[in-house]
Backbone as numpy.savetxt, mean C-alpha at the origin, in Angstrom:
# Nx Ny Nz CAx CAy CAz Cx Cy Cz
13.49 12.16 -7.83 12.96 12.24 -6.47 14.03 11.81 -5.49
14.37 12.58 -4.31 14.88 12.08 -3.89 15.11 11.12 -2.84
15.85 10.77 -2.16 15.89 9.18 -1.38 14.95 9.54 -0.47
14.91 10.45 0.21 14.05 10.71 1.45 12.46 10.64 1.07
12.19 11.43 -0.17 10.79 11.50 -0.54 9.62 10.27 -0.40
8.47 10.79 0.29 7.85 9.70 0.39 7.73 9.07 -0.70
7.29 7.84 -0.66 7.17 7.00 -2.22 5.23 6.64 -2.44
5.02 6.08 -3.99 3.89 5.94 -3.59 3.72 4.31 -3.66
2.35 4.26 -2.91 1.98 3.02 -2.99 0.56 2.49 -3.45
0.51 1.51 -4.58 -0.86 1.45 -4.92 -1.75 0.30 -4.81
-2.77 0.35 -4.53 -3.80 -0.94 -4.03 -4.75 -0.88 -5.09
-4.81 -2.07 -5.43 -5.94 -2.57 -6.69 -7.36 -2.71 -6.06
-8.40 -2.01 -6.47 -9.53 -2.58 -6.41 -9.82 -4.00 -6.01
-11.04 -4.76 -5.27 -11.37 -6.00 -4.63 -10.85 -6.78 -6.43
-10.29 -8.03 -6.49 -10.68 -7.96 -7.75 -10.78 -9.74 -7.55
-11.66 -9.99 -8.49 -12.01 -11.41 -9.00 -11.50 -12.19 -10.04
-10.79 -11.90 -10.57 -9.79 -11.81 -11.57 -8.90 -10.69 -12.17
-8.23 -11.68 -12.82 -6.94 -10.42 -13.26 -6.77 -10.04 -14.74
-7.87 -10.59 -15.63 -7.56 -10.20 -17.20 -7.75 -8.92 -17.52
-9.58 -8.53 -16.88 -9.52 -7.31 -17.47 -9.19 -5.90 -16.23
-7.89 -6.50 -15.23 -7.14 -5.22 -14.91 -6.08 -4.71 -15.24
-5.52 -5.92 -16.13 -3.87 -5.85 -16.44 -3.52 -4.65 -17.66
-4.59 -4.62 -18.46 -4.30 -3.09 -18.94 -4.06 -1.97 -17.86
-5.16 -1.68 -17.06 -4.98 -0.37 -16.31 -4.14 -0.56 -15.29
-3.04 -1.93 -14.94 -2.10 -1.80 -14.20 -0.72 -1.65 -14.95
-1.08 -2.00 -15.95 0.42 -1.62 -16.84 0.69 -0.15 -17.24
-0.75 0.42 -17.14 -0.63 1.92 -17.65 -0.34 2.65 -16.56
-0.16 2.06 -15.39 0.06 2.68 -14.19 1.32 2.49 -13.68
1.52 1.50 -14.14 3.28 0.98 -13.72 4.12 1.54 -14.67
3.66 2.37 -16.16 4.29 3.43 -16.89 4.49 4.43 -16.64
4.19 4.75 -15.70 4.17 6.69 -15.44 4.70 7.05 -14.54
5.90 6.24 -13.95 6.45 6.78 -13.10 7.14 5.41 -12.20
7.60 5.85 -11.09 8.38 4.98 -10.17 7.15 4.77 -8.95
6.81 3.46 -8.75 5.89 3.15 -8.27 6.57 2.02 -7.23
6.31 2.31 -5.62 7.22 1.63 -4.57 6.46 -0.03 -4.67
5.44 0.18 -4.44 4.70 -0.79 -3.36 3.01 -1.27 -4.49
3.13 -1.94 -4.35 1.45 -2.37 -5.13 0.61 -3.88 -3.82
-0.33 -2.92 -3.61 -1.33 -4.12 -2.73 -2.69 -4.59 -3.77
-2.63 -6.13 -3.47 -3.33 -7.01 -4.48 -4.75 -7.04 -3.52
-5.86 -6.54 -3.84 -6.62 -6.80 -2.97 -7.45 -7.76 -3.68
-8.10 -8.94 -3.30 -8.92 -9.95 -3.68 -10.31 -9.81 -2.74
-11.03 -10.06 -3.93 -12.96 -10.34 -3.98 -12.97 -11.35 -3.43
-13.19 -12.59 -3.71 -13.15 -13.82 -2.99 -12.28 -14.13 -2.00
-12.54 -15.71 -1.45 -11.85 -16.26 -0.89 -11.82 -17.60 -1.29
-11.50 -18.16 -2.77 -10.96 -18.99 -3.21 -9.80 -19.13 -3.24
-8.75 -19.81 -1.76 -7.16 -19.89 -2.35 -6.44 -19.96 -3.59
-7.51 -21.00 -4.56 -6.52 -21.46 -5.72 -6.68 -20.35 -7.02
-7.91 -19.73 -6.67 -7.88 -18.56 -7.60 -7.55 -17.32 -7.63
-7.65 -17.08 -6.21 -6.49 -16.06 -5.70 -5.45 -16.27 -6.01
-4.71 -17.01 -5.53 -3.35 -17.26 -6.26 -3.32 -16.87 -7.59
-4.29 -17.21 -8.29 -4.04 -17.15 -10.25 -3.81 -15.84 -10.05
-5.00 -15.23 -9.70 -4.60 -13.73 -10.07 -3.95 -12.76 -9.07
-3.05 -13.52 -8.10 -1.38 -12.38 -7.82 -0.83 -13.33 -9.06
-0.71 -14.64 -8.95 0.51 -14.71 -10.17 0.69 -14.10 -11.56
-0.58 -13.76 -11.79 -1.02 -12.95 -13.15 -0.41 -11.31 -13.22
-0.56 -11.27 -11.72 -0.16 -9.52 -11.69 1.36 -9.38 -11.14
1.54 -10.01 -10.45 2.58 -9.78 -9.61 3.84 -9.27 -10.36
4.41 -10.31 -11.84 5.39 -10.44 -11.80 5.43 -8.59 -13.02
4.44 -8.15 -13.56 4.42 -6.99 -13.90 4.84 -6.40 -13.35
4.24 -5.98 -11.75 5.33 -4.75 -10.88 6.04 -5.54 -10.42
6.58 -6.75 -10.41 8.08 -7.21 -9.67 9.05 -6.76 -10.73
9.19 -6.95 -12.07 9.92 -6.46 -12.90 10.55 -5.12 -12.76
9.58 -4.55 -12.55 10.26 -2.83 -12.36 10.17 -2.65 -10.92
10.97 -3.46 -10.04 10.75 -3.14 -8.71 9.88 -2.37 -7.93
8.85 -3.13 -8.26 7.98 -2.68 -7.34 7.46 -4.03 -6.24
7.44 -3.63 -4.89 7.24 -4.59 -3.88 5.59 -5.20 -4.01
5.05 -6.39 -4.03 4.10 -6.48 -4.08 3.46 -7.32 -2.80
2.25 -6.91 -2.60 1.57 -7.59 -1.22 0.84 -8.13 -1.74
0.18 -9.40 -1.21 -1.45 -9.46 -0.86 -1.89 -8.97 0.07
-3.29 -8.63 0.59 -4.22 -8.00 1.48 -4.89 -9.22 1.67
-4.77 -9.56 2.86 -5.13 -10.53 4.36 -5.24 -12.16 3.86
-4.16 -12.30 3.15 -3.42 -13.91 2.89 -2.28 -13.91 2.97
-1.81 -14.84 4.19 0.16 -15.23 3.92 -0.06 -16.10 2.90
-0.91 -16.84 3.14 -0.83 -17.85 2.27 -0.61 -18.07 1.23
-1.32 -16.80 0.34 -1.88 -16.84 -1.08 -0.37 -16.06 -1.40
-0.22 -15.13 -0.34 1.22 -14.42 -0.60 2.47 -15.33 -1.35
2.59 -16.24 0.17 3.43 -17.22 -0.48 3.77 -18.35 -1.50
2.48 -18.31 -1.55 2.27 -19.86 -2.59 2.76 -19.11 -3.93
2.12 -17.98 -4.46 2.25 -16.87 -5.35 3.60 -15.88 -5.83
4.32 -16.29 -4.83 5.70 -15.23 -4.80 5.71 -14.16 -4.81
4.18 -13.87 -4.13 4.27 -11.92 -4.01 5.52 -12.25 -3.01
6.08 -10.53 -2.42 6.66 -10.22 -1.53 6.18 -9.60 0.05
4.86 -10.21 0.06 4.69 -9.76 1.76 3.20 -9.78 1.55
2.62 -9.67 2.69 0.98 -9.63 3.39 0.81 -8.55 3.89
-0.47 -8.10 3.51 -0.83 -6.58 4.37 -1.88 -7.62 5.07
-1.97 -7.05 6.86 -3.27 -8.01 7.10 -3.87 -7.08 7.97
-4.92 -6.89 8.99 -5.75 -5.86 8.87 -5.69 -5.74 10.83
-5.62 -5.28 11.65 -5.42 -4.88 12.93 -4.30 -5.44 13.49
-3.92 -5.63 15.08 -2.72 -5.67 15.69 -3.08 -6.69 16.62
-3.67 -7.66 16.35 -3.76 -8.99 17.08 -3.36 -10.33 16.56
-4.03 -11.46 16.48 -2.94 -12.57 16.68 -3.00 -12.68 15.29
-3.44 -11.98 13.95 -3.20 -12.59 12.61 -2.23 -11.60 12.22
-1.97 -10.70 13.13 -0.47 -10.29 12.52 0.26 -10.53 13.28
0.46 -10.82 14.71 1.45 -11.93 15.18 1.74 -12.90 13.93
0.90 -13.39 13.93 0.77 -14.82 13.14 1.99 -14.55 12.09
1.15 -13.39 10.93 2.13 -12.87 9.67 3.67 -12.99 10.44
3.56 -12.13 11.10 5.34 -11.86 11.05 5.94 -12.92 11.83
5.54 -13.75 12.01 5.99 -15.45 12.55 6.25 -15.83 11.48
5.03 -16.13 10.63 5.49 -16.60 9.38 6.46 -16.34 8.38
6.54 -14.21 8.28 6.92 -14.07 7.22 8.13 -13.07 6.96
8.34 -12.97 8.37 9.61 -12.12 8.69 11.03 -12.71 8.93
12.00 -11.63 8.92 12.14 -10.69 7.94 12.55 -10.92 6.50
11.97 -11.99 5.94 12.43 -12.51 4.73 10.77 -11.73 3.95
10.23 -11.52 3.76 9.03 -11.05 3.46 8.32 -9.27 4.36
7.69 -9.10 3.72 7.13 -7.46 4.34 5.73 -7.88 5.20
5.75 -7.60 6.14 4.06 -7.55 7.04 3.75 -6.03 6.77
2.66 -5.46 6.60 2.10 -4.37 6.45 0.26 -4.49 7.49
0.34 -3.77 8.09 -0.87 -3.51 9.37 -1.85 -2.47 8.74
-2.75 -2.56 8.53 -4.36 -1.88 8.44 -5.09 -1.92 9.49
-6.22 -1.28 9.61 -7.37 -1.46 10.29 -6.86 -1.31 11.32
-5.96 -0.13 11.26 -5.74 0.45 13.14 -6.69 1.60 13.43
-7.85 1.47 14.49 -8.56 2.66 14.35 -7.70 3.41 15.50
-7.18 2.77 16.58 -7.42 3.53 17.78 -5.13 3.61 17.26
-4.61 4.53 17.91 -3.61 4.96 18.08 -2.84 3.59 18.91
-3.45 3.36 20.15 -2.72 1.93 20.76 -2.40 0.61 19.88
-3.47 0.69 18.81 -3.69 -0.38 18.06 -2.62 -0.23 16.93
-2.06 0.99 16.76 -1.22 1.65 15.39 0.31 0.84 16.52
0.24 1.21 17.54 1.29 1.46 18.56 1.80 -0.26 18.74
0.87 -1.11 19.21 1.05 -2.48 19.33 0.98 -3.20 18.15
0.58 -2.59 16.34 1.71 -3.14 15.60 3.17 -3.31 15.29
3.72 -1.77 15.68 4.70 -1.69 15.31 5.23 -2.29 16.56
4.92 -2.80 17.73 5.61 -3.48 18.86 5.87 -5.12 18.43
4.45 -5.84 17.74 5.11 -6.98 16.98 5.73 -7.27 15.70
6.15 -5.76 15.27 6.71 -6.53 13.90 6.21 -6.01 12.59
5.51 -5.44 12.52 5.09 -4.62 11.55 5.89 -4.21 10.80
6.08 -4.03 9.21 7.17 -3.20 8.39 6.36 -2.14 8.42
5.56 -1.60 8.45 4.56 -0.60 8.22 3.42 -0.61 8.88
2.89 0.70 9.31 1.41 0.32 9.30 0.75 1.66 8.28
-0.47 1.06 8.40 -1.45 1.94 7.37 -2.37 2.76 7.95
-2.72 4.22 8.17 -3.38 5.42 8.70 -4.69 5.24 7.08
-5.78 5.37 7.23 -6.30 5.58 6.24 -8.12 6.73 7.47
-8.15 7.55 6.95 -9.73 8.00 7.32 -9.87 9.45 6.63
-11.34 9.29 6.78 -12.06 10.17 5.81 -12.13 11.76 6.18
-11.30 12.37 7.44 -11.14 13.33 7.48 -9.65 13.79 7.31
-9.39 14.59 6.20 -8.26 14.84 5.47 -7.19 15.34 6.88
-7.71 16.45 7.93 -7.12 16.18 8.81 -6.55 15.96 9.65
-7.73 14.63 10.33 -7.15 14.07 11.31 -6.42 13.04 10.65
-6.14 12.58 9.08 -5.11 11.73 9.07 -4.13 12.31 9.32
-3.66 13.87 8.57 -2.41 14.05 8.33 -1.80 14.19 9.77
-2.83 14.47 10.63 -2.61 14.97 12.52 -1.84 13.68 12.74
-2.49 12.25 12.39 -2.28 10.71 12.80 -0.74 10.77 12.53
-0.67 10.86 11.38 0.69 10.73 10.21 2.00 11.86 11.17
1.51 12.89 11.27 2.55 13.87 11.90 2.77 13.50 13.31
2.02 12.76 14.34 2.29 11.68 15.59 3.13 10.84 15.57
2.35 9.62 14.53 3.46 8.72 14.48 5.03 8.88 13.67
4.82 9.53 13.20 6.22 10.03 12.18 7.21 10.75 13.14
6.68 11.62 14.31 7.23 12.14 15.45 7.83 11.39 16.31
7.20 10.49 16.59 7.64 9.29 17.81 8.08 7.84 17.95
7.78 7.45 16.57 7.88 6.11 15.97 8.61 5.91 14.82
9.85 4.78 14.70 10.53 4.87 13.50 10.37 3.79 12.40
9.11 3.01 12.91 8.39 1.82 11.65 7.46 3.14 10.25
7.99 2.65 9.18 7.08 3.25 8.49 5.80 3.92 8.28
5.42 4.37 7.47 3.64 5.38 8.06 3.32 4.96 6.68
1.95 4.43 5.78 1.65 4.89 4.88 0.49 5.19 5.03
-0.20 6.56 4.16 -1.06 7.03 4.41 -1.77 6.94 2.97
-3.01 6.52 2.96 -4.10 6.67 2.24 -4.66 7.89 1.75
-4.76 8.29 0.58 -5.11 9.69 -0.11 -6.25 9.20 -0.78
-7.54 9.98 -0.40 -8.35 9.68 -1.33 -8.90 10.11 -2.51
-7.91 11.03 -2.61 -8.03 12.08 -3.73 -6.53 12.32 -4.60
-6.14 12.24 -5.62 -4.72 13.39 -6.03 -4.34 14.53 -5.20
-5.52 15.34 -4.56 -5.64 16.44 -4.21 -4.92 16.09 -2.32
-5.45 15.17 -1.84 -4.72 14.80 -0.44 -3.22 14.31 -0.72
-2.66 13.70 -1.59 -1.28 13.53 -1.76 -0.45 14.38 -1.14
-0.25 15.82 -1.59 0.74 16.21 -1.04 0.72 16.57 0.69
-0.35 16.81 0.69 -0.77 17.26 2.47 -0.30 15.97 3.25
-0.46 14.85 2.83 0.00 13.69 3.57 1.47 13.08 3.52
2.10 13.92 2.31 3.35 13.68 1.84 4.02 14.80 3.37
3.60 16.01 3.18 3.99 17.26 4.44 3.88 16.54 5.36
2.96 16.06 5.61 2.95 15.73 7.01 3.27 15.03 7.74
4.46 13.58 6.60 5.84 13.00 7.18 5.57 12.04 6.59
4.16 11.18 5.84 4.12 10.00 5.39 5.50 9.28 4.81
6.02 8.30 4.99 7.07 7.65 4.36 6.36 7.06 3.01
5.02 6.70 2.86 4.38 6.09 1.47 2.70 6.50 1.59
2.33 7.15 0.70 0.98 7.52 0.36 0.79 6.55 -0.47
-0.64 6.02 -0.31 -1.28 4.76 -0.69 -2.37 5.66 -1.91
-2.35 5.10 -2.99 -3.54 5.36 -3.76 -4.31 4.02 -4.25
-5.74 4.32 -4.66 -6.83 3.44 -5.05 -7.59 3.83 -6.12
-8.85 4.09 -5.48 -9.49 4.23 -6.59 -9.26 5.86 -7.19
-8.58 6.33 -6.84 -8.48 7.54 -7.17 -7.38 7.73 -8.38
-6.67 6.28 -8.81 -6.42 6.06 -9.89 -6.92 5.40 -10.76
-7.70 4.32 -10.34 -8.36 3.40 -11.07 -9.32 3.96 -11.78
-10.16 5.06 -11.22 -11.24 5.92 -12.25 -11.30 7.04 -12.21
-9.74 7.59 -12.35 -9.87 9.01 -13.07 -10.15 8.86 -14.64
-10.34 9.68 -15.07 -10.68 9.65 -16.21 -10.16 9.93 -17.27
-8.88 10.15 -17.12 -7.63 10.74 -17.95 -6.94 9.11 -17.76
-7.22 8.39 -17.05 -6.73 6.85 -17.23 -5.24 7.02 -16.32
-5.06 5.92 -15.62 -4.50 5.72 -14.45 -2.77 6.17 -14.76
-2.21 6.06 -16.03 -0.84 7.06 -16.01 -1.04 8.14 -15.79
-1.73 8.98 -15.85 -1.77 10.17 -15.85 -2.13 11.04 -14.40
-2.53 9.82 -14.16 -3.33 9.64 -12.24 -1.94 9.67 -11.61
-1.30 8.75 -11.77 0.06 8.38 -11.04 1.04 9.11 -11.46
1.18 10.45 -12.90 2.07 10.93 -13.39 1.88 12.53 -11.90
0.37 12.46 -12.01 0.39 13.43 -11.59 0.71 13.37 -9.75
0.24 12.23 -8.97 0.62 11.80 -7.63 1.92 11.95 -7.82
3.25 11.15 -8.50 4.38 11.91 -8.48 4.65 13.07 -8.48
4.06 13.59 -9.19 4.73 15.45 -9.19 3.84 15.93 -8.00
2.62 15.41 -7.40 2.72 15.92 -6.11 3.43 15.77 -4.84
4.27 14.10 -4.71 5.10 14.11 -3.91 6.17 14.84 -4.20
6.25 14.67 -5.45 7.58 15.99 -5.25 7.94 16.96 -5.04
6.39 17.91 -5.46 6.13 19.54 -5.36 6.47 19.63 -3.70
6.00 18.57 -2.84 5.66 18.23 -1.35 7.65 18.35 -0.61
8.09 18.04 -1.18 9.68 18.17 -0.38 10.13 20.21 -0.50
10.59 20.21 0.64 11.04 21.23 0.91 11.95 21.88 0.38
C-alpha cells in the first residue's frame, strides 16, 4: 500500500474487560497492517480501565499500531496507550491537548455540526472523526474537509462495503467496528478484506 493510501483504523466494542476480546483482537492485528486501534471502555472504573488498555495495548503497540483510549487522558496515560480520542470541540479537548500534546495523539468525535469539526482542528486536534448513517453525506463531509483543511479526516464505515467510497472520497483513515467484530468469517478476514478495499480505492 502505498504511503499516501488511507490507512485503517479500528475501535473495539464498549468493553468491560479484556480476556475474552484478546482472541478476536489478535486475529485482527494478523491480517494485515493496521494504523490506529481505539480502546473503547463500558465503565467508568479508572483502575479497571486501566487493566484492560494495559491488557490490550501492548498487542497492537508491538506491531505498530497507535493506540487510544476513548474519553480518558487519564486512563490513557496511566496505561501507556498513545493518545485520547475525546468526543466534541469544547473545553475537554482543550483540556486533552493541554495535557497531551504533542507528545501524545488527541483525536475529536462527536462533531455533528461542520463549525464544531472546524474549531477542533483550530485547538489542536491530530484528527477529527466524521462518522453518520448516511453513506453520503459522510463521504460529502470527508470530500469538504479533505478540500480545505490539512488536520487529518477519519471516517467511520459501517459496513466493508462503505470502505472504499470513504477511502475516494479523501479519508486519510477509515475507522472500523463492529463491522469486524461480527462478521462471521471472524475479524482477519474482515480486516483482510477492508485492506484490499483501501487499496482497490487508490487511483
Amino acid at each position: 500500500m502505498s504511503e499516501d493510501a488511507p490507512r485503517l483504523y479500528l475501535a473495539t466494542p464498549p468493553l468491560a474487560e479484556a480476556r475474552d476480546f484478546l482472541p478476536a483482537l489478535t486475529s485482527a492485528l494478523s491480517a494485515g497492517e493496521v494504523a490506529s486501534l481505539l480502546i473503547r471502555l463500558a465503565g467508568d472504573d479508572p483502575r479497571r480501565n486501566e487493566d484492560i488498555v494495559r491488557a490490550l495495548a501492548p498487542l497492537a503497540q508491538e506491531k505498530g499500531v497507535a493506540v487510544l483510549v476513548d474519553g480518558s487522558v487519564t486512563v490513557a496515560l496511566r496505561a501507556r496507550a498513545d493518545g485520547a480520542h475525546v468526543s466534541g470541540s469544547g473545553d475537554e479537548l482543550a483540556d486533552a491537548v493541554k495535557k497531551l500534546s504533542p507528545r501524545y495523539i488527541v483525536g475529536a468525535g462527536g462533531l455533528a455540526l461542520r463549525d464544531d469539526a472546524m474549531r477542533a482542528g483550530e485547538l489542536g486536534a491530530d484528527y477529527v472523526l466524521f462518522e453518520d448513517d448516511d453513506r453520503e453525506a459522510l463521504a460529502e463531509r470527508v470530500s469538504w474537509w479533505t478540500e480545505l483543511f490539512n488536520t487529518p479526516c477519519v471516517a467511520r464505515a459501517a459496513s466493508l462495503a462503505d470502505v472504499a467510497p470513504l477511502a475516494q472520497a479523501g479519508a486519510d483513515f477509515v475507522m472500523l467496528d463492529d463491522a469486524v467484530w461480527t462478521d462471521s468469517r471472524g475479524p482477519a478476514a474482515a480486516v483482510a478484506d477492508a485492506l484490499k478495499h483501501l487499496q482497490e480505492a487508490q487511483p
